[in-house]
GUGUFI-782335 format. One line per 8 residues: number of its first residue (from 1); their letters; for each residue x, y, z of N, C-alpha, C, CB. Coordinates in steps of 0.02 Angstrom, whole numbers. Atoms other than C-alpha are relative to their C-alpha. Glycine has a CB too. Example, Ala and Ser with C-alpha at 12.3 -4.5 7.8 and 13.67 -1.06 7.14 Angstrom:
1> AS> 45/-59/0/615/-225/390/45/60/0/-50/1/62  -42/-59/-3/684/-53/357/-39/55/37/20/23/-71 $
REM end
This chain:
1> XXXXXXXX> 68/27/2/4758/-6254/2210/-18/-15/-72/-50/50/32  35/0/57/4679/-6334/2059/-50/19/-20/-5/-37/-14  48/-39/35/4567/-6274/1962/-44/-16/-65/32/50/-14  40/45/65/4452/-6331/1828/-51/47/-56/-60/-62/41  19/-46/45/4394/-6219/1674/-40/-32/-55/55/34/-24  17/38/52/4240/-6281/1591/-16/36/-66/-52/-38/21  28/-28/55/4196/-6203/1431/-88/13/-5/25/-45/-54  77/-32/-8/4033/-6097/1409/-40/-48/-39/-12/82/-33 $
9> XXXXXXXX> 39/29/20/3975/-6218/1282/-8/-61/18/2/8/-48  8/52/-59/3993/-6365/1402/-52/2/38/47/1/45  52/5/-46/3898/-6291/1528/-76/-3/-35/8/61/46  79/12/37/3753/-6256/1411/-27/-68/29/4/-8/-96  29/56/-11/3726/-6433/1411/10/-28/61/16/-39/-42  25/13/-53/3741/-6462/1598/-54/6/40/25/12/19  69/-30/-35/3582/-6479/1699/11/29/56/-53/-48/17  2/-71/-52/3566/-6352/1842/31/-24/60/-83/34/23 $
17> XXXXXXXX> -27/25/-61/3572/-6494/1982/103/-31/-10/-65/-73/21  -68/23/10/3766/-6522/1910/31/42/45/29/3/-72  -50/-38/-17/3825/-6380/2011/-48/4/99/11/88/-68  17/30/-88/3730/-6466/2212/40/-60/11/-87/-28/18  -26/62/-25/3796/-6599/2292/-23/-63/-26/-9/-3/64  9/48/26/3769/-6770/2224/-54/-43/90/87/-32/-39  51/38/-26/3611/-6873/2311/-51/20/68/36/-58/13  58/-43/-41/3504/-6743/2377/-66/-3/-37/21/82/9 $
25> XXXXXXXX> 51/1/16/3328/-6701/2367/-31/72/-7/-25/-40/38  2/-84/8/3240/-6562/2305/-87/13/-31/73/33/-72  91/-7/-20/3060/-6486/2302/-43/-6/-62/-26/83/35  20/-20/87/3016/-6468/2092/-15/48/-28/-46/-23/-27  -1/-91/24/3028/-6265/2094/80/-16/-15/-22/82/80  -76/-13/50/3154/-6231/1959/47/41/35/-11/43/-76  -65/-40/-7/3333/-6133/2001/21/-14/-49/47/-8/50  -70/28/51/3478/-6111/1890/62/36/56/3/48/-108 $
33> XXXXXXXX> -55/-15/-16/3577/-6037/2026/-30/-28/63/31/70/-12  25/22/-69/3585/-6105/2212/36/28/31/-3/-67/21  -33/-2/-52/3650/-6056/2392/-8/-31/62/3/48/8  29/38/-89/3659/-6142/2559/-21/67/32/78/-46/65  15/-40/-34/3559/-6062/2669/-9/-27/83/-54/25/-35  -7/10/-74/3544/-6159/2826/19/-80/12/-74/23/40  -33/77/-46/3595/-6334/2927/-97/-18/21/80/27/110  63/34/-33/3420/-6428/2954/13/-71/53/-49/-24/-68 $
41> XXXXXXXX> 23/79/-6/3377/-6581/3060/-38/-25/-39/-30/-19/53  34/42/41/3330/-6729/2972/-79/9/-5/17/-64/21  65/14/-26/3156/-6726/3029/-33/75/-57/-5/5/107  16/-75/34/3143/-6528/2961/-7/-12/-90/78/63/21  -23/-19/58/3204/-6562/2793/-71/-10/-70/73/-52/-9  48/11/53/3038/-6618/2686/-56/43/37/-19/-85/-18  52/-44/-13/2927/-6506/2779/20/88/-11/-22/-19/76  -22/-56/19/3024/-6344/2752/7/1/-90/68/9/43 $
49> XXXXXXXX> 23/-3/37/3035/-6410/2578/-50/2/-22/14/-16/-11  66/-11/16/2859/-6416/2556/-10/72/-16/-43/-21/53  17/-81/-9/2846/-6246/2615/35/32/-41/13/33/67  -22/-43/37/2960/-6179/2505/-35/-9/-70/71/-4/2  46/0/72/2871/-6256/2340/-67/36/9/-20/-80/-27  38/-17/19/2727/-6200/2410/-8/94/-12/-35/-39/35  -22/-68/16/2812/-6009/2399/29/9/-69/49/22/49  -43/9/91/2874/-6059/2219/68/26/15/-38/60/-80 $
57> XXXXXXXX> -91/-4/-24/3063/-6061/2312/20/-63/-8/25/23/87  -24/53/-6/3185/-6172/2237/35/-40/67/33/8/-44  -33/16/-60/3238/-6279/2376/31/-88/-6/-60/14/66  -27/66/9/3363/-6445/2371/43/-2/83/56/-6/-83  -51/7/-48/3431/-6522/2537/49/-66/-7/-36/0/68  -50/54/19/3570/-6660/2555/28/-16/77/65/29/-60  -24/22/-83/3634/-6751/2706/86/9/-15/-29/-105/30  -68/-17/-10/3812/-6707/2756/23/-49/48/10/72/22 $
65> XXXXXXXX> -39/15/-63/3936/-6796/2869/81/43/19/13/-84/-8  -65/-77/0/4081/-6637/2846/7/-7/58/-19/91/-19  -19/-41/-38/4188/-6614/2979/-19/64/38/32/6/-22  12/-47/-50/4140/-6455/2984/-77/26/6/46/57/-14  62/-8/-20/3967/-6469/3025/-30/-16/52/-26/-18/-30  -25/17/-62/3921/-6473/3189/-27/-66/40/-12/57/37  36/58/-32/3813/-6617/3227/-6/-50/-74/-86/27/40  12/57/40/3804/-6787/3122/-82/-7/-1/40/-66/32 $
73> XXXXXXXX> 72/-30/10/3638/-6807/3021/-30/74/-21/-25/-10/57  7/-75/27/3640/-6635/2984/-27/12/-70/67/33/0  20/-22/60/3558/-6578/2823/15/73/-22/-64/-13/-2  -17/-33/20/3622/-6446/2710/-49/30/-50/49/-18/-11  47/-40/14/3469/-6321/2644/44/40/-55/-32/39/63  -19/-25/32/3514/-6263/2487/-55/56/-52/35/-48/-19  69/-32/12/3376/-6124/2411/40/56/-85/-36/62/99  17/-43/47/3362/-6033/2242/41/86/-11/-72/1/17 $
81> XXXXXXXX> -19/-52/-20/3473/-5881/2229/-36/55/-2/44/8/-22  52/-49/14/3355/-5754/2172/-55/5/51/-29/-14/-63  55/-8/-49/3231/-5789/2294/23/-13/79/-58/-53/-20  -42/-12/-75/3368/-5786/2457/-43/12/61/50/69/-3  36/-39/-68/3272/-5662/2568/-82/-60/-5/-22/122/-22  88/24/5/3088/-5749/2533/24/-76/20/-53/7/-98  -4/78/-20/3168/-5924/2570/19/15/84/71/-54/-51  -30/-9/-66/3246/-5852/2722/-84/17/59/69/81/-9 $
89> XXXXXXXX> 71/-39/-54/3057/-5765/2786/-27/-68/1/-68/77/-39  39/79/9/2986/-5965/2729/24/-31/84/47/-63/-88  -19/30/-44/3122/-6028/2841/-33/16/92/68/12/-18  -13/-40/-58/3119/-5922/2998/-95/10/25/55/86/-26  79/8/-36/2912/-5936/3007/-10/-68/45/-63/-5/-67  7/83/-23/2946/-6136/2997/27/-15/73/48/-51/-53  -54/14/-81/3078/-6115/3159/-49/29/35/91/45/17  27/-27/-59/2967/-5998/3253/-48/-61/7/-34/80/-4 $
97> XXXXXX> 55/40/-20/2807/-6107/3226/26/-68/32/-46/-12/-59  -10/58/-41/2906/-6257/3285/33/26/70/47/-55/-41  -6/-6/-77/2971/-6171/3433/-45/-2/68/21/50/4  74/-18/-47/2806/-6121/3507/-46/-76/-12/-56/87/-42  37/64/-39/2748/-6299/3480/37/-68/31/-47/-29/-52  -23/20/-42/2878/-6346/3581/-27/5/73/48/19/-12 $
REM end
């Protein structure tokens, strides 16, 4: 497997979104570290961002067409590492309240 070793004073000068996917979108709460945290539908993806800026949770999503994802259109929720659990309680209010107004 290759491997790629950048130098610490490289990264300095990289900006934060160098290490997401290329031509995503993202809410304007700062990170310097990210994790995926969930698979959205399209429809989800700027209203869960909302909600997360308005919890001061970084949040960037990105459309995927991966193999291994299970439905096409899929969006990839990527959230703030430090604030994990609090993006996760953001999320999981946004799913219930749209279930029940199902």
């Amino acid at each position: 497997m290759y491997s790629y070793n950048i130098p610490l004073e490289e990264l300095k000068r990289r900006s934060v979104s160098f290490w997401l996917p290329p031509g995503g979108r993202d809410n304007g709460v700062w990170a310097d570290t990210w994790v995926m945290l969930a698979e959205l539908e399209a429809d989800d993806t700027a209203p869960v961002l909302n909600l997360l800026a308005q919890n001061e949770v970084g949040g960037y999503t990105v459309h995927t067409s991966s193999p291994r994802v299970r439905t096409n259109g899929c969006h990839l929720l990527y959230v703030d590492t430090t604030r994990y659990h609090q993006a996760e309680d953001v999320l999981m209010i946004f799913l219930r309240g749209k279930r029940k107004a199902l």
